[in-house]
Steps between C-alpha positions, in 0.01 A plus 500: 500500500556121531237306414592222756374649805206344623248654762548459887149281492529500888510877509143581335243591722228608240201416776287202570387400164854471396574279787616144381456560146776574214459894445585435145198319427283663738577854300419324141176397614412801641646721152303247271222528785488909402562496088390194363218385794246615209629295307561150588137357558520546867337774692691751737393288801585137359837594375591692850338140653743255262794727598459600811581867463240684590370602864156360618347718722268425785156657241650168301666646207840568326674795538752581195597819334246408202240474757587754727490754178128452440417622829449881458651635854825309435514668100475780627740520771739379262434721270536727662864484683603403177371766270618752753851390578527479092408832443713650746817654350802332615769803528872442500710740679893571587650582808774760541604478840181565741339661191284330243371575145260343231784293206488514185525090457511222229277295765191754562383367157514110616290568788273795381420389082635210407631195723606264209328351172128452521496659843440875583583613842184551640407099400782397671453674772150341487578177455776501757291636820153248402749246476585576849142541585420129371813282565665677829789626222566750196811385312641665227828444300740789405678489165841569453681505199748238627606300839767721567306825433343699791304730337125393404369516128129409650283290698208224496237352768548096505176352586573397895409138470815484240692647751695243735733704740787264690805561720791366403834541737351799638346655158217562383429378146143458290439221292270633223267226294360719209174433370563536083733158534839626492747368711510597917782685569631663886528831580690692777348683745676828376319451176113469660265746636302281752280678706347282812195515706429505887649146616771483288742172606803661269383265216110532462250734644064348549282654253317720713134448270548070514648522866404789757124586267412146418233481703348812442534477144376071549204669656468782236470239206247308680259800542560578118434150462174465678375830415564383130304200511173658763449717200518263239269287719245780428595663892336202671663311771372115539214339611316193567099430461314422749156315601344273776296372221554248226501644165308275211684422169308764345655781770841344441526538116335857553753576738818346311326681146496849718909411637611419164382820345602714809813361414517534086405855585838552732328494822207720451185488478200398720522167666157328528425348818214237582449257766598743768850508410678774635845559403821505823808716431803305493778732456595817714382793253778743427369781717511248806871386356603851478642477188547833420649579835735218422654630216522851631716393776725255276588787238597706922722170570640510118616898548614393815738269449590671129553844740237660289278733609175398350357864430794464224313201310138704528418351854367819622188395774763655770728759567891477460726579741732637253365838510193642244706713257657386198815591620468280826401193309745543297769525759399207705458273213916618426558444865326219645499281191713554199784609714539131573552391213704810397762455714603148446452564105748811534741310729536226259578690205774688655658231627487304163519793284813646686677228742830680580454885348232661725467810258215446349129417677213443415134653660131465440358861463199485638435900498208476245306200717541780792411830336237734638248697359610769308471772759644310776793484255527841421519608860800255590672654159435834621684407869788331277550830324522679843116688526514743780864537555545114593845367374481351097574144499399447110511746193212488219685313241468200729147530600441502150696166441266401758215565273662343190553880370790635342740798622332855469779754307285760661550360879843678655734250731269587815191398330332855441406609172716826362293799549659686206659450229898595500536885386649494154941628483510831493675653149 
């Protein structure tokens, strides 16, 4: 692709902390932000400061993928979508007319084992959906063996902020900065898998952890924050001293001899009072700040916005409305949340993977997320076989693919086992 095209800079709607800056540098603050923050003196709240690339909430700190990692609620929820949608098997399939069939294809290994050097599938896959968790976008390149080829040889995530999408005449292209020095190059649309989140613009989607939970998860480091320091402060809130009377020298360097080694001591130990002095609470306690109740309902506004239920992260004080068997869970967790990002992930790969020849498809199997117990699944084998004269829709060779178990030479074609052996030839 040339390498004269140069982004429609008008076009980019990437939210209100893009507004009126370069995205470029915005991007490189934010990637050296995330890997070399650590690093370069300055804490995770200076550096987002000097840049400007982090979110300050209304609790009055940053919100960035570094920090929004360290809260539990939003690990988990990650964690979560991602490890599941990794795990799933992706299934390719043919169509033959208004029939369809499991293929035997080169690609099933690209996007089941191995996407590329360095990266197994299920890493990808990882990297690609928490990078849409963080940033608002997963991108990830597919390899062909030349410009002219269609067919893929594998795949790579690109870290998002590397990632600058552009129209140009009508196209869409991505300009891709790589992080290891080598030189930026432009890719095609045809050759990216880009999967958005919910307010895409056609360029750039908000992350929905920085943008839609930035609050909760603002609020969420706060608690952690307070909590963190009321216990190091040996679980005592402040306080003042005091007296209607004056104290005499002699009180005073008892008193400041008593607050110095309350204070070498980490905040305990007896305080010795004289003089009348009675000590005034300063600060709200935590029970009156509700600081547990706090952080229960931020980890409900995380799962919200992430659509996770929170039962699924251990939250289990109340009931789900998914249903209380295994099964249920496990079918509204497919439904109501991974489907969402199943969908666009399957759409996108068939229209990169296969642009003109419709053939081929590709499908999430979800079957083993959805399975029941193991007697509800007998019974529904026993209808498929036809139990009490009901018409066969299945044979037993294919309920035992459905249990990862091979074909039975002792099983006849209507799934019934051969009562006798055939009589020997006569003579």
């Amino acid at each position: 692709m040339p390498e004269t095209l140069e982004p429609d800079r008008g076009s980019r709607v990437l939210g209100a902390w893009l507004a009126g800056r370069e995205g470029g540098v915005e991007r490189a603050g934010l990637l050296a932000l995330e890997e070399n923050g650590s690093e370069s003196g300055l804490s995770t709240q200076e550096f987002a400061n000097v840049f400007g690339a982090a979110y300050r909430t209304s609790a009055g700190v940053h919100v960035t993928r570094d920090a929004a990692m360290r809260v539990s609620a939003v690990y988990a929820c990650v964690s979560l979508l991602a490890g599941a949608i990794a795990s799933l098997p992706l299934g390719i399939f043919e169509r033959n007319g208004a029939d369809r069939s499991k293929a035997d294809h080169d690609y099933w290994w690209l996007f089941n084992e191995m996407a590329s050097e360095g990266w197994t599938a299920a890493a990808a896959w990882e990297y690609l959906i928490s990078s849409k968790m963080f940033h608002g976008d997963g991108f990830g390149q597919l390899l062909r063996p030349s410009v002219r080829s269609a067919r893929v040889i594998g795949w790579k995530p690109l870290h998002p902020l590397t990632v600058d999408p552009f129209r140009s005449e009508g196209r869409l292209y991505y300009r891709v900065n790589p992080t290891d020095g080598s030189p930026a190059y432009t890719l095609d649309s045809a050759d990216m898998i880009h999967l958005p989140s919910l307010g895409f613009d056609g360029l750039r989607s908000p992350s929905p952890i920085t943008y839609a939970a930035r609050e909760a998860i603002g609020a969420a480091i706060a608690a952690q924050e307070f909590s963190g320091r009321f216990f190091t402060g040996g679980a005592n809130y402040d306080y003042a001293l005091k007296t209607t009377n004056r104290l005499s020298d002699g009180q005073l360097k008892d008193l400041k001899l008593s607050l110095l080694a309350r204070a070498h001591n980490g905040g305990r130990g007896p305080l010795i009072l004289s003089g009348g002095l009675e000590p005034a609470q300063l600060s709200v306690n935590s029970k009156d700040a509700e600081i547990l109740a706090t952080r229960l309902f931020t980890v409900e506004e995380i799962c919200s916005t992430l659509g996770v239920p929170p039962f699924m992260i251990g939250r289990t004080e109340k009931t789900t409305s998914f249903g209380s068997g295994v099964e249920q869970m496990g079918i509204g967790f497919v439904r109501y949340t991974l489907q969402r990002h199943l969908t666009p992930l399957a759409q996108e790969l068939n229209a990169k993977l296969w642009p003109v020849r419709q053939r081929y498809f590709v499908e999430h199997i979800t079957a083993a997320l959805e399975r029941g117990d193991l007697k509800s699944r007998y019974e529904a084998y026993r209808i498929a076989l036809g139990r009490a004269g009901e018409m066969p829709w299945t044979d037993a060779d294919e309920i035992r693919r459905l249990e990862n178990m091979g074909p039975n030479p002792t099983l006849n074609r209507n799934g019934g086992a051969d009562a006798q052996p055939p009589a020997p030839a006569a003579g």
